[in-house]
DOVEXVEX-913375 format. One line per 3 residues: number of its first residue (from 1); their letters; for each residue x, y, z of N, C-alpha, C. Coordinates in Angstrom, 1 decimal. Example, Ala and Ser with C-alpha at 12.3 -4.5 7.8 and 13.67 -1.06 7.14 Angstrom:
2
1> AS> 13.2/-5.7/7.8/12.3/-4.5/7.8/13.2/-3.3/7.8  12.8/-2.2/7.1/13.7/-1.1/7.1/12.9/0.0/7.9
end
This chain:
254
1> XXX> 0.8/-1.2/0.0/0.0/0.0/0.0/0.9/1.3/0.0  2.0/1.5/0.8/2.8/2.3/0.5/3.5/2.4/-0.5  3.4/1.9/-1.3/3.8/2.0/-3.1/3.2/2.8/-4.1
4> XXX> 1.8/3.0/-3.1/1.3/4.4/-4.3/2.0/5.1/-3.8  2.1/5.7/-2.8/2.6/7.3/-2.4/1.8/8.6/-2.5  0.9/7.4/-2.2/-0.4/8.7/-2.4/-1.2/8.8/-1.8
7> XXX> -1.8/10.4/-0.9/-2.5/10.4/0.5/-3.9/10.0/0.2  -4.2/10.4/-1.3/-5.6/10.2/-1.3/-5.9/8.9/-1.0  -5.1/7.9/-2.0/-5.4/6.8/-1.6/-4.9/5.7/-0.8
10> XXX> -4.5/6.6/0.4/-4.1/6.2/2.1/-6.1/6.3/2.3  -6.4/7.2/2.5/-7.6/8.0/2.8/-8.6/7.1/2.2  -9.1/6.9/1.1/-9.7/6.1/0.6/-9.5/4.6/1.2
13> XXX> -8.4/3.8/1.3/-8.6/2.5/2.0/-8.8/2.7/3.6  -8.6/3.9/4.5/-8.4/4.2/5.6/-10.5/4.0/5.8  -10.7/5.1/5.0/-12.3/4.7/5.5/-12.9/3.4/5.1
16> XXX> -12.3/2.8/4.0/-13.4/1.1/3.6/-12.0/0.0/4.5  -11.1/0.2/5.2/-11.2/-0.5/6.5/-12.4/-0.6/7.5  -12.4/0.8/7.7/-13.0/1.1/9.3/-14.1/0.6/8.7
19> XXX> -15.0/0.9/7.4/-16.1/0.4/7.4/-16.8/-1.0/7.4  -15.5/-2.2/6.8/-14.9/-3.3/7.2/-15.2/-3.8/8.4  -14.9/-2.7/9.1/-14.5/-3.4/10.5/-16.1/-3.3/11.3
22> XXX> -17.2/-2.7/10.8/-18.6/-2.5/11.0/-19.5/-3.9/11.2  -20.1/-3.9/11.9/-21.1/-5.1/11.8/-22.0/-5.1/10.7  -22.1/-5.9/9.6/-22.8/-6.0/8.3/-24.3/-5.5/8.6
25> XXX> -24.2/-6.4/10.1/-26.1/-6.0/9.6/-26.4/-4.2/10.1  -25.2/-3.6/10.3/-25.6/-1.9/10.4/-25.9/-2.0/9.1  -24.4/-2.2/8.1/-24.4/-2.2/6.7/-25.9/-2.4/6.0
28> XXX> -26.5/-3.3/6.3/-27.9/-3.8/5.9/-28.7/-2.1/6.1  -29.0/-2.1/7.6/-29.7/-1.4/8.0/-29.7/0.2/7.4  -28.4/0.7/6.9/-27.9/1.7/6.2/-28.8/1.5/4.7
31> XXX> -28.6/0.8/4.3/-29.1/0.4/3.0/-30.4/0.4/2.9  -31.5/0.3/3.7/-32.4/0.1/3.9/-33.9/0.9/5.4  -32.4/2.5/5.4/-33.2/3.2/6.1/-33.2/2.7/7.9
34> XXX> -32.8/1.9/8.1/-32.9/1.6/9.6/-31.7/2.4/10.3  -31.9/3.8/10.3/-30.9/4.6/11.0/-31.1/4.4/12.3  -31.7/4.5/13.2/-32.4/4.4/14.1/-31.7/3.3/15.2
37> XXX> -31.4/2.0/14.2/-30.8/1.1/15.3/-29.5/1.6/15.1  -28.8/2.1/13.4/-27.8/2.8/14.0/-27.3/3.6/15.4  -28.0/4.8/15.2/-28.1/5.4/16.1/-27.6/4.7/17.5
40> XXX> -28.6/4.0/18.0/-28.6/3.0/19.0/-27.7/2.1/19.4  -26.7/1.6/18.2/-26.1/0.7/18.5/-25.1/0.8/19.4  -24.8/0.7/20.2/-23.7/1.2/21.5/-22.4/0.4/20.6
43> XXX> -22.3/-0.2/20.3/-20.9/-1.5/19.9/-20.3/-0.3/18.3  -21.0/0.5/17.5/-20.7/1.0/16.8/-20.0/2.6/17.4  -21.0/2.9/18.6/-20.1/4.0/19.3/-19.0/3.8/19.7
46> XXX> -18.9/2.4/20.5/-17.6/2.2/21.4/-16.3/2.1/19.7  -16.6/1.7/18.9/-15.5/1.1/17.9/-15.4/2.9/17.7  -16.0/3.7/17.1/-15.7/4.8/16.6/-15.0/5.4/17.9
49> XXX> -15.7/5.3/18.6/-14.6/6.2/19.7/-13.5/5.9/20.1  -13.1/4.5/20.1/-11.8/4.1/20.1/-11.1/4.4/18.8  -11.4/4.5/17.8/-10.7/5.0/16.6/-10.1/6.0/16.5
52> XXX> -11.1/7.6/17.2/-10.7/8.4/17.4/-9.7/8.6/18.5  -9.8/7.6/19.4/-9.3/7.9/20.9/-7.4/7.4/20.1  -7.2/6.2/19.5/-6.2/5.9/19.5/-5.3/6.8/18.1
55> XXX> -6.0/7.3/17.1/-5.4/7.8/16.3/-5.0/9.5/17.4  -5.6/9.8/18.0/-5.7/11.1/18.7/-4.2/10.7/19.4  -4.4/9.8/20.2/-2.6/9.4/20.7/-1.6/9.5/20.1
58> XXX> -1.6/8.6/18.8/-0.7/8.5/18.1/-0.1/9.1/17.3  -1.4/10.8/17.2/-0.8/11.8/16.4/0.0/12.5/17.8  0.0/12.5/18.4/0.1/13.1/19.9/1.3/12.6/20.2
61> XXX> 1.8/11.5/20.1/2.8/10.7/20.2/3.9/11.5/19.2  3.7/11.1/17.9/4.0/11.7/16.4/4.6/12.5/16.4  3.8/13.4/17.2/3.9/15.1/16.3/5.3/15.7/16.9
64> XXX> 6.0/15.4/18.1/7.3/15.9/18.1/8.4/15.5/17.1  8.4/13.9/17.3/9.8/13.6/16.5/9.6/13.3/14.9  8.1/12.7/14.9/8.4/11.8/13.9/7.5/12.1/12.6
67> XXX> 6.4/13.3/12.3/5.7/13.7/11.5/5.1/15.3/12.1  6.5/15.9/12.0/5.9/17.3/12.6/4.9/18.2/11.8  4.8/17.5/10.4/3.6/18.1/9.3/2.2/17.3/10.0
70> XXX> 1.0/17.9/10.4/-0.3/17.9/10.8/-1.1/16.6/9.8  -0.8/17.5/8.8/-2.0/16.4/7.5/-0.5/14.8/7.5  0.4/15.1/7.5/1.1/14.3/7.3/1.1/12.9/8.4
73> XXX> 1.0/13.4/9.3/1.1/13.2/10.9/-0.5/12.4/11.0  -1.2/12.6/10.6/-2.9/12.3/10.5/-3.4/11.3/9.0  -2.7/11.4/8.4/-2.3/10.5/7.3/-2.0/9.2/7.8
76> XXX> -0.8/9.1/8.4/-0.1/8.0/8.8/-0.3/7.1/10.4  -1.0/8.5/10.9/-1.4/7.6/12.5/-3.1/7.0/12.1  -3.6/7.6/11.2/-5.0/7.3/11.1/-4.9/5.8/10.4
79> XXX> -4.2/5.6/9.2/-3.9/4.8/8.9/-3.2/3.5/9.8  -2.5/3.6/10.4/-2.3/2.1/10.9/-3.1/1.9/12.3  -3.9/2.9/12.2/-4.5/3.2/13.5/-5.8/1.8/13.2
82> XXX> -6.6/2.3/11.9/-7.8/1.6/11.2/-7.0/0.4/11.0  -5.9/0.4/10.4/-5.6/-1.0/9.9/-5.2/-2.2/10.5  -4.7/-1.6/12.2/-4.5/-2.6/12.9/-6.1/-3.3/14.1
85> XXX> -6.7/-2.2/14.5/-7.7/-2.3/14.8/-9.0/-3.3/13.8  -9.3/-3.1/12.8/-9.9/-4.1/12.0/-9.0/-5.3/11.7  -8.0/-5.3/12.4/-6.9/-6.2/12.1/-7.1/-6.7/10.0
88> XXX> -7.0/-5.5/9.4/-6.5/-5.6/7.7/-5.3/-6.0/7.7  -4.1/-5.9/8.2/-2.6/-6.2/8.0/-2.2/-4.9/7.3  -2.5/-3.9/6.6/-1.7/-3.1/5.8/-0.8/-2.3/6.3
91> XXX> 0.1/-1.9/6.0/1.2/-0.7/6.3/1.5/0.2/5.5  1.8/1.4/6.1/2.6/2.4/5.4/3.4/3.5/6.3  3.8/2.7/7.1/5.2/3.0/8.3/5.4/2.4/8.8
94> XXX> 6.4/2.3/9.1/7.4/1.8/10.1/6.8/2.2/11.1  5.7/1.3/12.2/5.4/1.8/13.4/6.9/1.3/14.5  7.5/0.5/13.9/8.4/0.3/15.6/9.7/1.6/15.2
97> XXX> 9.4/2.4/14.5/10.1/3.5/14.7/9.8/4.9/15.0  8.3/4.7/15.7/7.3/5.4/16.5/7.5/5.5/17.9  7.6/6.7/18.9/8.0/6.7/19.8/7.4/4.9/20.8
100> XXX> 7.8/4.5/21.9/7.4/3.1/22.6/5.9/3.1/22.8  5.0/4.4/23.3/4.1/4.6/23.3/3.1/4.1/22.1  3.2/4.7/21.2/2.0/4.3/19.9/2.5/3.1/19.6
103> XXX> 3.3/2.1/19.6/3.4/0.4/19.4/2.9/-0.4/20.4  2.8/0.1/22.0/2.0/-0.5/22.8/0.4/-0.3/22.4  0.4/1.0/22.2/-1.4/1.4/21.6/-1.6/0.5/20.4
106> XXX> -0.8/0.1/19.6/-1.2/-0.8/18.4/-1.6/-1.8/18.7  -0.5/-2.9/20.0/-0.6/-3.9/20.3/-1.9/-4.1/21.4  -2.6/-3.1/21.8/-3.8/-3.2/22.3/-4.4/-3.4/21.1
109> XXX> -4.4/-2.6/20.7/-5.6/-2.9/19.8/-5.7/-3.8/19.0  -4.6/-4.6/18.9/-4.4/-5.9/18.2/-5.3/-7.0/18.9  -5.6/-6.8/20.2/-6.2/-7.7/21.1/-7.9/-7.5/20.7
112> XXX> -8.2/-5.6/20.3/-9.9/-5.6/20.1/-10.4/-6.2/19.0  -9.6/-5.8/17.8/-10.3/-6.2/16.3/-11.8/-5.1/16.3  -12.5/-5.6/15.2/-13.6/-5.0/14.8/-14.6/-5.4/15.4
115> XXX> -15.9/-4.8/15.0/-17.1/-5.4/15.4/-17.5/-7.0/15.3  -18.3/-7.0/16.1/-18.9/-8.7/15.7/-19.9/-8.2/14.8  -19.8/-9.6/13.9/-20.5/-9.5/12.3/-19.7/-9.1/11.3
118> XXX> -18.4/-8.7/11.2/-17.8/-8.2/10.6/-16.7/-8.7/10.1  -15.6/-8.1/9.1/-14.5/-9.1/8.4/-13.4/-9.2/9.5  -13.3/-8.2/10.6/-12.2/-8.1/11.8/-12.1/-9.2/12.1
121> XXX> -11.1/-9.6/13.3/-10.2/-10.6/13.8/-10.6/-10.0/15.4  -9.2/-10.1/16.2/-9.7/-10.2/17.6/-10.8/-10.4/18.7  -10.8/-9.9/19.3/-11.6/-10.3/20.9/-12.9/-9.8/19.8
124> XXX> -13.5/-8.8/19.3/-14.2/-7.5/18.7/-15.2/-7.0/19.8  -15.2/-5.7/19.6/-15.5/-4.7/20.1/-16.9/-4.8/21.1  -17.9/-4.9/20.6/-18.9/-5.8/22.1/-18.4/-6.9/22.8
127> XXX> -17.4/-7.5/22.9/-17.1/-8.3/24.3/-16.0/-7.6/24.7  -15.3/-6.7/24.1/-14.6/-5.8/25.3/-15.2/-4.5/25.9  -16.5/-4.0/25.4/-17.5/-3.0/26.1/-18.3/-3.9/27.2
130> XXX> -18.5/-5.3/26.5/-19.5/-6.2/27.8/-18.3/-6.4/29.2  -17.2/-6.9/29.0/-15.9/-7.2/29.9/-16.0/-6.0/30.8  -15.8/-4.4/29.7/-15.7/-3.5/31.3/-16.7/-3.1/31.9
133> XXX> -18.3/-3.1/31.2/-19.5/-3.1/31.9/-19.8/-4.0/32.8  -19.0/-5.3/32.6/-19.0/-6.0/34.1/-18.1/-5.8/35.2  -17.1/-5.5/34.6/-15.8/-4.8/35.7/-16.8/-3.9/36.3
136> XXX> -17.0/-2.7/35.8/-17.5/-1.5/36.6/-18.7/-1.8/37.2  -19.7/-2.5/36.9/-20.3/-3.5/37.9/-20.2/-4.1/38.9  -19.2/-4.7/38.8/-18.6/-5.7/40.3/-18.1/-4.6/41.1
139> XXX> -16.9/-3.3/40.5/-17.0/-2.5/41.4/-17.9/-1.7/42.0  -19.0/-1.2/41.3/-20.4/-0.4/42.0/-20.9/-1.8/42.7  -21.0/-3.2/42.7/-21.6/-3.4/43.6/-20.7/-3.5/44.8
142> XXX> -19.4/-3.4/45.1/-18.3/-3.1/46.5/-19.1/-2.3/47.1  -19.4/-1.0/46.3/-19.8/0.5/46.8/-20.8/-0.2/47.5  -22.1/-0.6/46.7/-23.5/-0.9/47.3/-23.9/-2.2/46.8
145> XXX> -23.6/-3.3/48.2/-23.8/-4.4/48.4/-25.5/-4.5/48.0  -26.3/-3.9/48.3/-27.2/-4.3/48.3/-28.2/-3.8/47.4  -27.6/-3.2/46.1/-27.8/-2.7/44.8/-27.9/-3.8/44.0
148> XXX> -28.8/-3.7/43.0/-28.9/-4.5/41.7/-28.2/-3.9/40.5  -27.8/-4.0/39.8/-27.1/-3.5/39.1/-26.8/-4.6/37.5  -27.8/-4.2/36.4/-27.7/-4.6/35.3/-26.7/-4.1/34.1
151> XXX> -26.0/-5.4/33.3/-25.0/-5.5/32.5/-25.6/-4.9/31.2  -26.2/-3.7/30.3/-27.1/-3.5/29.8/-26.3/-3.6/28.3  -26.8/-4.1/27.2/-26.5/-3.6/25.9/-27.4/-3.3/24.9
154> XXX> -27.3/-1.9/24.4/-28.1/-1.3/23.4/-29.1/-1.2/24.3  -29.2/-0.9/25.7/-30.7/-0.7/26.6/-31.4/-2.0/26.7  -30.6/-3.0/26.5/-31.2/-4.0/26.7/-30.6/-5.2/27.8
157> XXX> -31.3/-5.9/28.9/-29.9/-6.1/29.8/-29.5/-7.4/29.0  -28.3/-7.9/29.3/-27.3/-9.1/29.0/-27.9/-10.0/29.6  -27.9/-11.3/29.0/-28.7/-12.5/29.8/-27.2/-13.2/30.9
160> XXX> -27.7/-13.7/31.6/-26.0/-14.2/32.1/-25.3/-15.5/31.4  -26.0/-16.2/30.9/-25.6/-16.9/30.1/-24.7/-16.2/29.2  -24.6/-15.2/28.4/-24.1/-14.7/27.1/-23.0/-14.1/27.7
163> XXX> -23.3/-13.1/29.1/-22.2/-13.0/29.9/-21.0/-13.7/29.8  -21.1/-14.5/30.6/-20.4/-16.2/31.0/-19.4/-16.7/29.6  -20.1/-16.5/28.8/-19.8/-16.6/27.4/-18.5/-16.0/27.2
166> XXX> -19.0/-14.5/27.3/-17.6/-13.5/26.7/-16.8/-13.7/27.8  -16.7/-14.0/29.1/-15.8/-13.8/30.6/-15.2/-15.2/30.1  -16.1/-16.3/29.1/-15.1/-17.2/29.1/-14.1/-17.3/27.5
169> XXX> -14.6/-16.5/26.8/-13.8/-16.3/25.8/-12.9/-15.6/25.8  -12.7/-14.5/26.7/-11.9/-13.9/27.2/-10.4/-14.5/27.5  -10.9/-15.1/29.0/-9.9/-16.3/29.6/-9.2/-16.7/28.7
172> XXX> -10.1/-17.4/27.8/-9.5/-18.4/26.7/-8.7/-17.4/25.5  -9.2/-16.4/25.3/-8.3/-15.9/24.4/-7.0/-15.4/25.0  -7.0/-15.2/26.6/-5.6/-14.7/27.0/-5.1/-15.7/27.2
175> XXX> -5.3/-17.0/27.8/-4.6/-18.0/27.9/-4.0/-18.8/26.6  -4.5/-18.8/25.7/-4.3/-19.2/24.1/-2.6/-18.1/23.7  -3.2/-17.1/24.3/-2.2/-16.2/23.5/-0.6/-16.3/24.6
178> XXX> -1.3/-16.5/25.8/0.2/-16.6/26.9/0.9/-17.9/26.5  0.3/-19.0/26.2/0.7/-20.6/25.9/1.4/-20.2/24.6  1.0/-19.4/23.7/1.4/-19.6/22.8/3.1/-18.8/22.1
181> XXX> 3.0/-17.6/23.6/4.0/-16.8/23.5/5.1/-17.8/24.0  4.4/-18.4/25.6/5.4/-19.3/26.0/6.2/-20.5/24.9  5.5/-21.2/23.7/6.3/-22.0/23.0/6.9/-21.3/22.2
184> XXX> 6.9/-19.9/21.7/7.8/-19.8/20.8/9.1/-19.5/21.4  8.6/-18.8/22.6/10.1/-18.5/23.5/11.0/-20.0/23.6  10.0/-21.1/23.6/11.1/-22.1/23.7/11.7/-22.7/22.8
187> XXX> 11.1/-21.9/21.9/12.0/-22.2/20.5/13.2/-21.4/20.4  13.3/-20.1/21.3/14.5/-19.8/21.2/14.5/-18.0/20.8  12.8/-18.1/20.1/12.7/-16.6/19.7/12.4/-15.4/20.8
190> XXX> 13.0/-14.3/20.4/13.2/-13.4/21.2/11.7/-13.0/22.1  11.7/-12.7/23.1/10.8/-11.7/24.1/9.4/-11.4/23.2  10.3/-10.1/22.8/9.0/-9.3/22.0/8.6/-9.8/20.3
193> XXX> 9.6/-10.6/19.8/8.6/-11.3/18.5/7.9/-12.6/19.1  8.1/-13.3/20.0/7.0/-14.5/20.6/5.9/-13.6/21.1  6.1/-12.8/22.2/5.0/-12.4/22.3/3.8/-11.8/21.1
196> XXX> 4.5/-10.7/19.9/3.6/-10.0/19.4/3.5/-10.8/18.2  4.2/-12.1/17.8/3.8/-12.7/16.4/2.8/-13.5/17.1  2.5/-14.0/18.4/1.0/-14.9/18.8/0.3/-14.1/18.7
199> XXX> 0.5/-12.8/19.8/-1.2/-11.3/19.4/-1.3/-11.5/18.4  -0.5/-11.2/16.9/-1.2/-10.5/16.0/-0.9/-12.2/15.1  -1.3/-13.7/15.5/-1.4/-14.3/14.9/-3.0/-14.9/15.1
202> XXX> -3.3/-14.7/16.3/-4.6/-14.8/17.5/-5.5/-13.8/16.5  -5.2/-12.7/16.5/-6.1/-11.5/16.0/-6.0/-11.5/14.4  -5.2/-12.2/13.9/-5.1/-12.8/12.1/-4.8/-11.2/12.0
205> XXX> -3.8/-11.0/12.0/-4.1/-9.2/12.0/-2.5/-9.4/10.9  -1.0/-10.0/11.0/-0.3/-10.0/10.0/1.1/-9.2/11.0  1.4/-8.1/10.8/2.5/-7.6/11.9/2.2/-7.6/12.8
208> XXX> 3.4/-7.5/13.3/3.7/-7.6/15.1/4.3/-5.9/15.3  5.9/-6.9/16.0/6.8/-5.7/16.9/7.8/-6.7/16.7  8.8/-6.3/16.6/10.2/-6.7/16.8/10.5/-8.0/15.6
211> XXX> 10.7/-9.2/15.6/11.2/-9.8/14.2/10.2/-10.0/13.2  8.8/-9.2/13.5/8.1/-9.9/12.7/7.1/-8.5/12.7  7.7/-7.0/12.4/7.4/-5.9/12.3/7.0/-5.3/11.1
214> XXX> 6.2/-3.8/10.7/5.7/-4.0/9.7/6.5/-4.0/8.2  8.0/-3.8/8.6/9.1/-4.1/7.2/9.7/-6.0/7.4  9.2/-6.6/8.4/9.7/-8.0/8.6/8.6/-9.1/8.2
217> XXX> 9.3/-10.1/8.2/8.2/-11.3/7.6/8.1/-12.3/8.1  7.9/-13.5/8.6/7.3/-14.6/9.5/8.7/-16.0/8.5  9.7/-15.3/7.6/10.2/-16.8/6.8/11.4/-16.6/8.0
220> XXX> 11.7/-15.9/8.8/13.0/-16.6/9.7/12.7/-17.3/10.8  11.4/-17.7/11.3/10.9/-18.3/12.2/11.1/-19.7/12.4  11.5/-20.8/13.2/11.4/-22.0/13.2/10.7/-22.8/12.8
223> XXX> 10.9/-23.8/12.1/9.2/-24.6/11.7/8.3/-24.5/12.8  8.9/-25.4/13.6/8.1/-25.5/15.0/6.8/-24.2/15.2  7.8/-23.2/15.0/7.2/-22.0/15.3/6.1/-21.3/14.7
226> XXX> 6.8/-21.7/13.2/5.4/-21.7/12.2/4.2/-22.5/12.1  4.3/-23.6/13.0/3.2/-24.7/13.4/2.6/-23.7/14.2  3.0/-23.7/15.4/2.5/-23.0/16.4/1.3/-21.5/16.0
229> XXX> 2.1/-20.7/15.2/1.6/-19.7/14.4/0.1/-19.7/13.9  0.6/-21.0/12.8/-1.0/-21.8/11.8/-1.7/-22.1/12.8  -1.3/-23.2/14.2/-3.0/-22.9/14.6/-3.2/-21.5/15.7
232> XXX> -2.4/-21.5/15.9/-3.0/-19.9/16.7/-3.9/-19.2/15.6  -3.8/-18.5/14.2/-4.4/-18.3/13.2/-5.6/-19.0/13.1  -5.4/-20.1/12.9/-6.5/-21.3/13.1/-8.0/-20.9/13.7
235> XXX> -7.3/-20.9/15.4/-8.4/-20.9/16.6/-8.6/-19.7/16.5  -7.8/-18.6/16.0/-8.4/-17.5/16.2/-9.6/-16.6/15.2  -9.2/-17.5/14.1/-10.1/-17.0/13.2/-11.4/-17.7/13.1
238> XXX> -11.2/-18.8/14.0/-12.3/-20.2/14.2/-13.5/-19.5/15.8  -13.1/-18.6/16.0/-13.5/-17.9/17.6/-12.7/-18.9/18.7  -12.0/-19.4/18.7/-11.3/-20.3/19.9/-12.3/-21.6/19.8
241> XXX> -13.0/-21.4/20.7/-14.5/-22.4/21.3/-14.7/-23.5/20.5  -14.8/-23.3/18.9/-14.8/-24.3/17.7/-13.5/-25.1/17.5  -12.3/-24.6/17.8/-11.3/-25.1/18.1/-11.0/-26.6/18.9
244> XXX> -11.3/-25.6/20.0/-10.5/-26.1/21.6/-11.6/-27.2/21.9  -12.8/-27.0/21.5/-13.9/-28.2/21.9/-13.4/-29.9/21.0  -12.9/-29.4/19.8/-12.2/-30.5/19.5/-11.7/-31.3/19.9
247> XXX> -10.8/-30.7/21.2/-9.9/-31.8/22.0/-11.0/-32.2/23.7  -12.1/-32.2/23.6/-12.4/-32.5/24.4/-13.3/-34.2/23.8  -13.0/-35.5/24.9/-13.3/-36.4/23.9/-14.7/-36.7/23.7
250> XXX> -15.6/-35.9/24.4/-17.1/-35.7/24.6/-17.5/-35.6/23.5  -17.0/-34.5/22.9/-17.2/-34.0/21.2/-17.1/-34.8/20.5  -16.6/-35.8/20.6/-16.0/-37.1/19.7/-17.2/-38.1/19.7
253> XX> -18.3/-38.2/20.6/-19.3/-39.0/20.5/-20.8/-38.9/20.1  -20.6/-37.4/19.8/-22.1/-36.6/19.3/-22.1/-36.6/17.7
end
């Protein structure tokens, strides 16, 4: 993508990411006048405001050392901003030559991905708004033991079952990703490419940080390693759950 050299069409794939990264059935609803649930949809606010929130950093980050031009500067943070968050893979910088700051903000967001319903990868965006609506929950009820206090989405409350769901896909997605940093390390690969080639293998997202950054590529890796990789990719593109039930031998008799 950095081979045109051209802002407009930085700008142009910058917005049909983020739009990518949308839940289809808005898409539908757009199409067909249902602005309304737009409106409403809380999982489309939380994704836009994180877009803004983290491109806003990373120009912020930026603008001393490394794109002291404004449009230039908003070009290139908006850009890997959408691209890692919908987890697209594309580049057109060198983020590990971005102050330490805006590569940790990438690698969060390597963890959200896009909406559910959508072409994104990661955790996506309603089970990390449900995750801290129950955090902040558990803490209001410390305050007041004897409060009720509902997990609400789109004004609607959360059943606990569906709860239970995301608190356990969660688990499973950080545990998946810590097991998986752990074996590459025992292959011998460094710290920060085990860690960030499992995130951004987990999230199908393509770069990491460190041997496997947005000018590096996944061919110096150990076979072993590249096993490891394919099914992390695997389960992560499979949502985990479709995976990991495989090895349970229950499943084997239905």
């Amino acid at each position: 993508m950095a081979g045109f050299g051209s802002a407009y069409v930085d700008a142009v794939i910058t917005v049909f990411m983020f739009l990518a990264g949308v839940n289809f059935a808005l898409h539908h609803a757009a199409l067909t006048g249902g602005w309304r649930r737009i409106r409403q949809n809380e999982e489309l606010r939380a994704y836009g405001l994180l877009t803004l929130a983290a491109v806003a950093v990373l120009m912020v980050s930026n603008a001393a050392r490394t794109y002291p031009n404004l449009w230039e500067n908003l070009r290139y943070s908006a850009f890997q901003a959408v691209s890692i968050l919908t987890t697209t893979g594309f580049g057109t910088a060198d983020y590990e030559a971005w102050p330490v700051v805006g590569q940790v903000l990438l690698v969060l967001l390597m963890f959200v991905g896009g909406c559910a319903g959508s072409t994104g990868g990661g955790m996506k965006v309603s089970r990390v708004v449900l995750i801290v609506k129950h955090a902040w929950a558990q803490l209001w009820s410390l305050i007041h033991p004897r409060g009720v206090r509902l997990v609400k989405m789109d004004g609607r409350p959360v059943p606990p079952e569906v709860l239970q769901g995301v608190l356990g896909f969660f688990a499973l997605y950080l545990l998946t990703t810590g097991g998986g940093a752990l074996a590459m390390a025992a292959l011998g690969v460094d710290p920060i490419t085990a860690v960030a080639s499992v995130i951004a293998c987990v999230g199908n997202i393509g770069p990491g940080l460190g041997g496997v950054g947005p000018t590096d590529n996944y061919a110096h890796l150990p076979q072993a390693g590249k096993a490891v990789l394919t099914f992390c990719m695997l389960a992560g593109r499979l949502e985990l759950f479709t995976v990991f039930v495989l090895f349970f031998p229950g499943a084997w008799r239905r």
